[in-house]
DSSP file (Angstrom, degrees, kcal/mol; ACC not computed):
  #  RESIDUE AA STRUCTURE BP1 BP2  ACC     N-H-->O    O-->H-N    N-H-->O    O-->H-N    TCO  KAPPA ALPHA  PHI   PSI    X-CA   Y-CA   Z-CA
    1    1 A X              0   0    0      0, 0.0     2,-0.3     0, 0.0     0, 0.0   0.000 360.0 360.0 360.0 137.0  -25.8  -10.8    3.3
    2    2 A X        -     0   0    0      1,-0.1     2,-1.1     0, 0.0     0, 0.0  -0.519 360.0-140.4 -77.2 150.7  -23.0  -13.6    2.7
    3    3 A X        -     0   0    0     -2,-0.3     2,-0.2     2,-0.0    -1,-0.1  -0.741  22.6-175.9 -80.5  87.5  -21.2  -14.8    5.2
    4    4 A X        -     0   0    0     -2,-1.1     2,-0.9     1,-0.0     0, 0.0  -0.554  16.0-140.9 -93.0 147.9  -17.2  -15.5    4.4
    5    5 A X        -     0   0    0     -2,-0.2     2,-0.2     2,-0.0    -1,-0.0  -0.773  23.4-178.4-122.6 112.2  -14.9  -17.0    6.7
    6    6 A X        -     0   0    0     -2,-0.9     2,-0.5     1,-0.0    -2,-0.0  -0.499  24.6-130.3-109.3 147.1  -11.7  -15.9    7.0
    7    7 A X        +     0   0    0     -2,-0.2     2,-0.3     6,-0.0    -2,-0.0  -0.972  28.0 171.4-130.0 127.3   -8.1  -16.5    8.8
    8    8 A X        -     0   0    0     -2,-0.5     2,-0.1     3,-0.0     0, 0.0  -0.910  26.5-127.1-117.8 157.6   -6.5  -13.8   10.2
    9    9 A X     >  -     0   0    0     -2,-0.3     4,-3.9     1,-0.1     5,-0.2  -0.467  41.8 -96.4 -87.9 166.2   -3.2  -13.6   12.5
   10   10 A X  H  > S+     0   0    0      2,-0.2     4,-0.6     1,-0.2    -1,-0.1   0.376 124.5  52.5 -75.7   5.3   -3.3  -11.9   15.6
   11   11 A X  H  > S+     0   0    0      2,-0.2     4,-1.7     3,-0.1     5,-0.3   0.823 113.1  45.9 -78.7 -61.0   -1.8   -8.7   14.3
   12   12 A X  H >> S+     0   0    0      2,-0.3     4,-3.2     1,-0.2     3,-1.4   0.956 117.2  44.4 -44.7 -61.1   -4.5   -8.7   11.6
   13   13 A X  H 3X S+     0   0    0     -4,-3.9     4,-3.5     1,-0.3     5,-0.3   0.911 115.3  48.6 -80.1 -20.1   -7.1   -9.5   14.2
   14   14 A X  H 3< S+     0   0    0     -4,-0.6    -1,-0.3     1,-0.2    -2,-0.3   0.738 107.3  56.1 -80.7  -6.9   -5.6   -7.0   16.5
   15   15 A X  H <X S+     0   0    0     -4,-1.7     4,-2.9    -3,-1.4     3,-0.4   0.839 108.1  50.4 -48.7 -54.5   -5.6   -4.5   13.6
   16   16 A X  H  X S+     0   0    0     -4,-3.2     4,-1.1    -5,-0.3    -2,-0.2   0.939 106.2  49.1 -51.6 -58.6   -9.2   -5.0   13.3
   17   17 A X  H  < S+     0   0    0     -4,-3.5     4,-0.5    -5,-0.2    -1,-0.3   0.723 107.9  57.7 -68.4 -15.0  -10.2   -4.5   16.7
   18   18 A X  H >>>S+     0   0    0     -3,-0.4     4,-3.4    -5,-0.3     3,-1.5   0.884 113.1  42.2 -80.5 -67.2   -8.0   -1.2   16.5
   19   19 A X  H 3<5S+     0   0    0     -4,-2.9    -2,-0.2     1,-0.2    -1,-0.2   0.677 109.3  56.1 -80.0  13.4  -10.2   -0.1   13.6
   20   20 A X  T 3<>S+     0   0    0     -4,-1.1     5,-1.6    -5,-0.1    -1,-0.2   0.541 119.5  30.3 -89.7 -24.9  -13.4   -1.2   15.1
   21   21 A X  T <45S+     0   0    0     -3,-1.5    -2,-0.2    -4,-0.5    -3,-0.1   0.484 116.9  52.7-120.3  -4.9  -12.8    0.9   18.3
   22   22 A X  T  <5S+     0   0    0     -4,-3.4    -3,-0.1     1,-0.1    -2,-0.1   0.643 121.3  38.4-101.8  -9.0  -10.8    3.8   16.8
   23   23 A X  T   <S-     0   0    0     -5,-0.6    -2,-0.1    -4,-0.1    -3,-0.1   0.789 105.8-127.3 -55.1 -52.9  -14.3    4.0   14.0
   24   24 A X  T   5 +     0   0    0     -4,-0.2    -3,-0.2     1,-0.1    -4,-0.1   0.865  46.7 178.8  54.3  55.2  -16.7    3.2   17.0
   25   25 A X      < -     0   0    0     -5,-1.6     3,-0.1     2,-0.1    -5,-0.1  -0.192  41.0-124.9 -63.3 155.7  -18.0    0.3   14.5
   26   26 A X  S    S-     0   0    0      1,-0.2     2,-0.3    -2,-0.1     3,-0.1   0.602  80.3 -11.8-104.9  -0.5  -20.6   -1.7   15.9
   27   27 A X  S  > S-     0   0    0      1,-0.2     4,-0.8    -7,-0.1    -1,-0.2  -0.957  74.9 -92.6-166.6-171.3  -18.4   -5.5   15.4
   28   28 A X  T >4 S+     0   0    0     -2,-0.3     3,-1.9     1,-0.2     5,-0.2   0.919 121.5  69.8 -75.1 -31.5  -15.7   -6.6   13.7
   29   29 A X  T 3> S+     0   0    0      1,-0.2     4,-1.7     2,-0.2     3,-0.4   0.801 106.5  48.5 -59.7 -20.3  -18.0   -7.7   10.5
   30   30 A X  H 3> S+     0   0    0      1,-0.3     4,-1.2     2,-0.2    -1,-0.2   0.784 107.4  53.0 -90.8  -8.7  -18.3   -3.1   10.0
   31   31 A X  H << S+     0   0    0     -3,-1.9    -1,-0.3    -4,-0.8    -2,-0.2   0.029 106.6  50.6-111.5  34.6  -14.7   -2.8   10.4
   32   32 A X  H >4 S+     0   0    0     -3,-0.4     3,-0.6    -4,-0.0     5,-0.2   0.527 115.7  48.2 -72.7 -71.8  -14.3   -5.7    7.3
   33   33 A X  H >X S+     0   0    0     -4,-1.7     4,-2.9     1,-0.3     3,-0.8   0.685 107.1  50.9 -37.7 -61.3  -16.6   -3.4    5.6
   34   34 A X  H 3X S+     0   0    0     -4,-1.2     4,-2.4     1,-0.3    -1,-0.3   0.683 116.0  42.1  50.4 -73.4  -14.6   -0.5    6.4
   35   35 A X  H <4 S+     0   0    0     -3,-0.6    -1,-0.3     2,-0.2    -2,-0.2   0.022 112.5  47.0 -99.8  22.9  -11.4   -2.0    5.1
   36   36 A X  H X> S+     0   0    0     -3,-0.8     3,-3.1    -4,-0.2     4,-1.5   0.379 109.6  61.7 -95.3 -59.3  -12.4   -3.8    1.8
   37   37 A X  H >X S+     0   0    0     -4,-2.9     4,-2.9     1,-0.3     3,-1.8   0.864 111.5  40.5 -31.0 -60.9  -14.5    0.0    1.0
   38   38 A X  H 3X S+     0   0    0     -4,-2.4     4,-0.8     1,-0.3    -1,-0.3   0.627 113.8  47.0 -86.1   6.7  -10.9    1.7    1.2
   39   39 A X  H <> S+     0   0    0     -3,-3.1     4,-1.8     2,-0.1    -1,-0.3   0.774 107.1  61.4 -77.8 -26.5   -9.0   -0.9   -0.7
   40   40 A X  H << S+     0   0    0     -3,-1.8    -2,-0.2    -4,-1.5    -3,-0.1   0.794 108.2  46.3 -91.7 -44.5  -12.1   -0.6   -3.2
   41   41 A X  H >X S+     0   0    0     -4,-2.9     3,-2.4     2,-0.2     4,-1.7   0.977 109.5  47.8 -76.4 -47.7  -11.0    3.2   -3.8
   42   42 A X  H 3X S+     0   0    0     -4,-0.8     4,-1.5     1,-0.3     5,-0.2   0.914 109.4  50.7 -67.2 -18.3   -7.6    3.0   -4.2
   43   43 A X  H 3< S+     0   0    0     -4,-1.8    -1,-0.3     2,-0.2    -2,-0.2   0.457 116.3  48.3 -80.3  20.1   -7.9   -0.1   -6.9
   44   44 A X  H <> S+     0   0    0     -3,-2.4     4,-2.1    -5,-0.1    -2,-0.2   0.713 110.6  57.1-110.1 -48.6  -10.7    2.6   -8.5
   45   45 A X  H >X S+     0   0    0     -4,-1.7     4,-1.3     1,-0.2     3,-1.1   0.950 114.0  32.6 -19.7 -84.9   -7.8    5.4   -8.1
   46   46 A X  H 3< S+     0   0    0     -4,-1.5    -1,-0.2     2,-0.2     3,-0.2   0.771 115.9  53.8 -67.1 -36.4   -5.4    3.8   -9.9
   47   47 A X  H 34 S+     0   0    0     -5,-0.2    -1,-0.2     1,-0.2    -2,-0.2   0.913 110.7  56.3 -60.9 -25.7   -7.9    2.0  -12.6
   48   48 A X  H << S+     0   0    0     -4,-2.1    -2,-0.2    -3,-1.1    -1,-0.2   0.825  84.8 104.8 -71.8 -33.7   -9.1    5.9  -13.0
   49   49 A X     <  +     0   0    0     -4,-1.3     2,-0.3    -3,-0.2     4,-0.1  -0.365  44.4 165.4 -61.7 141.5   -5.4    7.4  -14.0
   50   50 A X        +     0   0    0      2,-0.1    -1,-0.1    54,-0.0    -2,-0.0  -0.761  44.7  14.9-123.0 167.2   -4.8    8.3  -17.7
   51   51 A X  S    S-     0   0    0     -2,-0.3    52,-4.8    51,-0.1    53,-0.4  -0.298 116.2 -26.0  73.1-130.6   -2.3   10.2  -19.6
   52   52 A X  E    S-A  102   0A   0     50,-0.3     2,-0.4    51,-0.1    50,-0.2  -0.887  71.5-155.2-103.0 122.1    1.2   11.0  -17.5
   53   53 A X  E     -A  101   0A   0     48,-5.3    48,-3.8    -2,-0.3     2,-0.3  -0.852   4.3-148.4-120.6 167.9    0.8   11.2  -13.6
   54   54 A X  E     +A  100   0A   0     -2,-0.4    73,-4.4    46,-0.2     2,-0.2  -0.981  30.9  62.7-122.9 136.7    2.6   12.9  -11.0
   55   55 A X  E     -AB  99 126A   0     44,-2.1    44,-1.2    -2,-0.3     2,-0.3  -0.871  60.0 -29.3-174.1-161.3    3.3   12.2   -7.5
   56   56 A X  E     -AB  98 125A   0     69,-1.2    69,-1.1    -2,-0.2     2,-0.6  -0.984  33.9-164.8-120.7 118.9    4.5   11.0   -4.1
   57   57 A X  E     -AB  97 124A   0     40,-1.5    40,-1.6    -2,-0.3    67,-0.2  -0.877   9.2-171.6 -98.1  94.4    5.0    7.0   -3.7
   58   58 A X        +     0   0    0     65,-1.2     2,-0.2    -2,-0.6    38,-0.1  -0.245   6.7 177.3 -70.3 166.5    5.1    6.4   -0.2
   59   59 A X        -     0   0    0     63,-0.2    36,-2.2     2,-0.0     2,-0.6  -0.737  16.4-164.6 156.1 107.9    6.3    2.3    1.0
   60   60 A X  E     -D   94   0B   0     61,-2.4    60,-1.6    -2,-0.2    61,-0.5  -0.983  22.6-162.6-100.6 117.5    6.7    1.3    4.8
   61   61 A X  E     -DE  93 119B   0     32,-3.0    32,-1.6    -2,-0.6    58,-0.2  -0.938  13.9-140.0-118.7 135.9    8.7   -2.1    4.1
   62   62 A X  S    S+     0   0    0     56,-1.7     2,-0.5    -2,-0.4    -1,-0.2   0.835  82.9  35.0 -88.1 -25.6    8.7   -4.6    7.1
   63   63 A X    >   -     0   0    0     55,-0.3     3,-3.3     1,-0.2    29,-0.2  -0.852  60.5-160.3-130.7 112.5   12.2   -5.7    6.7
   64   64 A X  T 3  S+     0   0    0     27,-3.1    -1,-0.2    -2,-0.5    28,-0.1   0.918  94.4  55.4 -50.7 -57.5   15.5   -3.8    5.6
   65   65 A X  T 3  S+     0   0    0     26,-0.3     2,-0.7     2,-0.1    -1,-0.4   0.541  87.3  89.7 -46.6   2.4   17.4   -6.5    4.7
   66   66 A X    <   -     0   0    0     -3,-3.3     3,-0.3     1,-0.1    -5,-0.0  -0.742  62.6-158.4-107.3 123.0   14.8   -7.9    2.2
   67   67 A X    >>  +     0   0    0     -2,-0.7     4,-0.7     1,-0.2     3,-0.6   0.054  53.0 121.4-118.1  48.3   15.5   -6.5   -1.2
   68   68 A X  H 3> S+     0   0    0      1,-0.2     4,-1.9     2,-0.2    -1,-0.2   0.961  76.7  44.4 -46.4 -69.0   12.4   -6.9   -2.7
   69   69 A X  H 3> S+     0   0    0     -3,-0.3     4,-0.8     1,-0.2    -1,-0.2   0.267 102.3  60.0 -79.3  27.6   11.9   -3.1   -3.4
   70   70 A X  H <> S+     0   0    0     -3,-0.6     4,-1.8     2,-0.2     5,-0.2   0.396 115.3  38.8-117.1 -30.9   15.3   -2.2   -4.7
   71   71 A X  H  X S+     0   0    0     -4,-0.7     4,-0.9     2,-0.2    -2,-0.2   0.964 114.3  49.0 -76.2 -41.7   14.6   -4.7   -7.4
   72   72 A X  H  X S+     0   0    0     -4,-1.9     4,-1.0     1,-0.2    -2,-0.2   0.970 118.5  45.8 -45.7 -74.8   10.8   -3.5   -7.4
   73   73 A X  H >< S+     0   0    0     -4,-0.8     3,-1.5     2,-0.2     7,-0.2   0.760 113.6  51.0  -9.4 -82.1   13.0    0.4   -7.6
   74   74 A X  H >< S+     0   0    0     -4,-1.8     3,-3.3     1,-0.3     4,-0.2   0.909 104.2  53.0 -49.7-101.4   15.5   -1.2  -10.5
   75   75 A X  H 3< S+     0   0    0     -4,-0.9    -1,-0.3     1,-0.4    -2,-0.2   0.487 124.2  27.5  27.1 -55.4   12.7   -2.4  -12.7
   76   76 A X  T XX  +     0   0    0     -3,-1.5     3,-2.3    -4,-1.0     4,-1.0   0.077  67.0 131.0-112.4   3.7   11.1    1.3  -12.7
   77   77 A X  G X4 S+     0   0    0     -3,-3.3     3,-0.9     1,-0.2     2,-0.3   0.858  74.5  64.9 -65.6 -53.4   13.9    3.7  -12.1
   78   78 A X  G 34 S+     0   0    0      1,-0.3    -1,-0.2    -4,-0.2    -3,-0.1   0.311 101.1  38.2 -43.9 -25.4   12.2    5.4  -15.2
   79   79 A X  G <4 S+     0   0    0     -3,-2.3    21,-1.6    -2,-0.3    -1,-0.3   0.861 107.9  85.1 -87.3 -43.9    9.0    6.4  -14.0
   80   80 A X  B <<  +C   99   0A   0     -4,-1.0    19,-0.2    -3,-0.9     3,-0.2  -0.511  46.7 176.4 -68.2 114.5   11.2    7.5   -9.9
   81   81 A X        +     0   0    0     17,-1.6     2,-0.3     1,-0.3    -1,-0.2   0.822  67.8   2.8 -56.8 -71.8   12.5   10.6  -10.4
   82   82 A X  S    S-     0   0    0     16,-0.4    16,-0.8     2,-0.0     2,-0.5  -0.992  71.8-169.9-128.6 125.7   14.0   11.3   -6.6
   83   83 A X        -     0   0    0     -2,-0.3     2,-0.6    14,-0.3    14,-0.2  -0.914   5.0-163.0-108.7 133.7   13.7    8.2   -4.1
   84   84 A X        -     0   0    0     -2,-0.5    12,-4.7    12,-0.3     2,-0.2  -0.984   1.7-168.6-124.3 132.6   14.5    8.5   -0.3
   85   85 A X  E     +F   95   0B   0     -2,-0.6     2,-0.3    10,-0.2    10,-0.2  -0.800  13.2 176.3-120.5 152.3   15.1    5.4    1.6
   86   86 A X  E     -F   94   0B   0      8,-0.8     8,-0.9    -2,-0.2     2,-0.3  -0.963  26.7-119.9-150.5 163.6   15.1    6.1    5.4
   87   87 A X  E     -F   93   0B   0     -2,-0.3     6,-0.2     6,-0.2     2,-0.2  -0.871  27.0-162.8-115.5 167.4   15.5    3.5    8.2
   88   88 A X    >   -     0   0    0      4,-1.3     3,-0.7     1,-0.5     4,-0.4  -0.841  27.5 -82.2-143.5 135.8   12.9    3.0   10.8
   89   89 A X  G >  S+     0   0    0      1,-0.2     3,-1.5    -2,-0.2     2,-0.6   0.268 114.2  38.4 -39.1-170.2   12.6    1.2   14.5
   90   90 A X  G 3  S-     0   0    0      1,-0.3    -1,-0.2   -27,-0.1     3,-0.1   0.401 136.9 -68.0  47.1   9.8   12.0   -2.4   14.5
   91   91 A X  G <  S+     0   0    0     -3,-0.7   -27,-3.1    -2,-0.6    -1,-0.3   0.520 100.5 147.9  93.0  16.0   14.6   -3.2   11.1
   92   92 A X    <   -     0   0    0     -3,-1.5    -4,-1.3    -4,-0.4     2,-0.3  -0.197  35.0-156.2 -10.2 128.3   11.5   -1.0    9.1
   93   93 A X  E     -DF  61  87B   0    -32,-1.6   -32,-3.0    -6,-0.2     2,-0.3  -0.990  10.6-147.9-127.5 151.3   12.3    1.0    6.4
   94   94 A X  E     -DF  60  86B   0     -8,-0.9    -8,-0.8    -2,-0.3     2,-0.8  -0.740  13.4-173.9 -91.2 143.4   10.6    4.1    4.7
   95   95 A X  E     + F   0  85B   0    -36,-2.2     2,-0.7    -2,-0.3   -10,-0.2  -0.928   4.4 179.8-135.9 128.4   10.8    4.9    0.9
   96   96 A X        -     0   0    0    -12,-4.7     2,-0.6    -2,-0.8   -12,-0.3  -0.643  10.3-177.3-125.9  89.3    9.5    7.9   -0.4
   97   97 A X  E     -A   57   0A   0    -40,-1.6   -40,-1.5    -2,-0.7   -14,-0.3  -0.840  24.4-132.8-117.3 115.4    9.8    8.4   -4.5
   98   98 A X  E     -A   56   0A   0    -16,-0.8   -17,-1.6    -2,-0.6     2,-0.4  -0.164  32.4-152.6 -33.2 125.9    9.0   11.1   -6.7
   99   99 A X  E     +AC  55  80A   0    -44,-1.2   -44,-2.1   -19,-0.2     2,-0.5  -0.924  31.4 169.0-124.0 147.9    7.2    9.9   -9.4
  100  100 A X  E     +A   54   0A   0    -21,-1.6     2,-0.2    -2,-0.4   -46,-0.2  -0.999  35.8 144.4-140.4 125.8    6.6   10.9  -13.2
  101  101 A X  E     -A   53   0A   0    -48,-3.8   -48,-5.3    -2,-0.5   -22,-0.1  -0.948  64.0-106.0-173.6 154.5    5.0    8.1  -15.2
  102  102 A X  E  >  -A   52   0A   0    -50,-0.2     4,-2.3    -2,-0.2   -50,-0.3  -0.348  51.7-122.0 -68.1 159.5    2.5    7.0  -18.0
  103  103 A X  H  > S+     0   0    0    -52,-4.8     4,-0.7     2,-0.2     5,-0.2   0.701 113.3  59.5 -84.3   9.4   -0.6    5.6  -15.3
  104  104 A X  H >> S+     0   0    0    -53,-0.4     3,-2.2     3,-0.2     4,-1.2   0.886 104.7  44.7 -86.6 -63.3   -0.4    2.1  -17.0
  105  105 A X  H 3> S+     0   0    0      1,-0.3     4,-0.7     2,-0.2    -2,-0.2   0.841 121.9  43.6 -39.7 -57.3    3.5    1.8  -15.9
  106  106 A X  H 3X S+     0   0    0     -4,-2.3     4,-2.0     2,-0.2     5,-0.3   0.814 109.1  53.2 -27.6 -43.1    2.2    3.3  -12.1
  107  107 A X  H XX S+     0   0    0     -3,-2.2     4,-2.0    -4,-0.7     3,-1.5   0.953 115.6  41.7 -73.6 -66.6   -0.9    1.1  -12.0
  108  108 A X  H 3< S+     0   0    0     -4,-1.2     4,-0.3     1,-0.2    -1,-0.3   0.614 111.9  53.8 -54.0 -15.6    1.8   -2.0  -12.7
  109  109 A X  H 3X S+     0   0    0     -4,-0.7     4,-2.4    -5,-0.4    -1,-0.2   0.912 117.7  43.2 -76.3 -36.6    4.6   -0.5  -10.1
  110  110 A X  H <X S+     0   0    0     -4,-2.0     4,-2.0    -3,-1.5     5,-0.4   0.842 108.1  47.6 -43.4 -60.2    1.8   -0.5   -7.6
  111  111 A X  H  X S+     0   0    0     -4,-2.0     4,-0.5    -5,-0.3    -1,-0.2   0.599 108.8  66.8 -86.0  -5.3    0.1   -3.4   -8.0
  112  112 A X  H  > S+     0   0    0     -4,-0.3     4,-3.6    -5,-0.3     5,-0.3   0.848 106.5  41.1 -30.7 -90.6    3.8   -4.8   -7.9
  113  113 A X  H  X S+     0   0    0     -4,-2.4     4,-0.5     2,-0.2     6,-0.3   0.763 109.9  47.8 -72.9  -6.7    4.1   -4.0   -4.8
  114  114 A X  H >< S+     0   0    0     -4,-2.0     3,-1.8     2,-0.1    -1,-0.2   0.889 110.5  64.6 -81.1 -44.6    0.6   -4.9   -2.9
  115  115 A X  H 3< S+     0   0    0     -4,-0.5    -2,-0.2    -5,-0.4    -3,-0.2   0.994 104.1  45.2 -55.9 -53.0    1.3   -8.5   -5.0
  116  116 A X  H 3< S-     0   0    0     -4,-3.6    -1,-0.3     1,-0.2    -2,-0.1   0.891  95.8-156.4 -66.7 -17.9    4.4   -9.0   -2.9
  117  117 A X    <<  +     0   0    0     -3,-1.8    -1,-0.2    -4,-0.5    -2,-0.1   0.707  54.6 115.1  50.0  20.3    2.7   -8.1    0.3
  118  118 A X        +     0   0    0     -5,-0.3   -56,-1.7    -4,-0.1   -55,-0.3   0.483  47.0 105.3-100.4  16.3    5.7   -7.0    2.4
  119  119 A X  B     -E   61   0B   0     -6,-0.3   -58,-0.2   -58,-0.2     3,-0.1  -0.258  47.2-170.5 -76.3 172.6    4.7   -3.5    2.7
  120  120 A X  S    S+     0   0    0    -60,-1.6     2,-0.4     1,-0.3    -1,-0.1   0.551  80.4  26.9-109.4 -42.8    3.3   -2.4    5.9
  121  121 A X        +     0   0    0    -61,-0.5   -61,-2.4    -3,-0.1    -1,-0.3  -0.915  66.2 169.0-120.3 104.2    2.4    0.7    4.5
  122  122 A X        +     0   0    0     -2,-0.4     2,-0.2   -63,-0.2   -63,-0.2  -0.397   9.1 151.3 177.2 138.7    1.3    2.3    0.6
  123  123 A X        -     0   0    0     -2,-0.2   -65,-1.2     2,-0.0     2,-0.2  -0.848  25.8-156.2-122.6 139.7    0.1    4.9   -0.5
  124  124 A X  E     -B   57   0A   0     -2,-0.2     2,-0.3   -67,-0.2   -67,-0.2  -0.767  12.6-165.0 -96.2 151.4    0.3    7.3   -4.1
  125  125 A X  E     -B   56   0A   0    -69,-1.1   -69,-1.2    -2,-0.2    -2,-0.0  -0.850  16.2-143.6-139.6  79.9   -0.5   10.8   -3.5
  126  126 A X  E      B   55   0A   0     -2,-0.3   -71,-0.3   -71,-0.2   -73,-0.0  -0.362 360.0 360.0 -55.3 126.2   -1.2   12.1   -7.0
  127  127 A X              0   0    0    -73,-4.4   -72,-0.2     0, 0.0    -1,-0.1   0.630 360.0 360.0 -86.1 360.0    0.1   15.6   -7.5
C-alpha cells in the first residue's frame, strides 16, 4: 500500500476525525479510504447517466455574498426547472433546483460546481 502525504486544515482534519469516530474506523488512514470510496461513486453516478435525467440538485454554499452559483445558475437556467435559494446560520446558503437535463449538460453543471470548491455541501438525487 502507498503511502501519500497530504495537507489538510484543521476543519478538514477535524472532519476526519468526526468520520473516523462516527464510522468506528480503526485510524485516520480508513476514514481517507472511506471518503475517496464515496467520492469514487458519485464520479461513477454521474459518468453512468445517459439519455434525459431527472432530479433534485441540492448545494450548501459557504458564503451568500459570493455569486459564484448564480452565475453557475445563469449558465444552466435550461436544464433548472424550479430553484429555491434559502439562507442559512453562519452567512450559508441552501439551493435546491429541480432539474431536467440531457446527463452530459448535468455531468458538466456538477462538475462545475465541485471545480469551484465553495460548496460545503452536493448532492444529485436522480428521480
Amino acid at each position: 500500500m502507498a503511502i501519500v502525504s497530504v495537507s489538510l486544515s484543521d476543519e478538514s482534519i477535524e472532519a476526519l476525525d468526526d468520520i473516523q469516530s462516527r464510522f468506528g474506523l480503526k485510524g485516520r488512514s480508513e476514514a481517507v479510504r472511506r471518503a475517496i470510496n464515496a467520492a469514487k461513486a458519485e464520479a461513477q453516478t454521474m459518468e453512468d447517466m445517459e439519455g434525459t435525467v431527472e432530479g433534485v440538485l441540492i448545494v450548501v454554499k459557504k458564503d451568500h455574498s459570493d455569486p459564484w452559483m448564480n452565475l453557475i445558475q445563469a449558465k444552466h437556467q435550461n436544464e433548472i426547472r424550479t430553484q429555491l435559494h434559502s439562507h442559512l446560520k453562519d452567512n450559508k446558503c441552501l439551493e435546491v433546483m429541480v432539474v431536467s437535463s440531457e446527463a452530459k449538460k448535468l455531468t458538466a453543471l456538477l462538475k462545475e460546481i465541485h471545480a469551484i470548491g465553495k460548496a460545503d455541501y452536493v448532492t444529485f438525487v436522480k428521480s
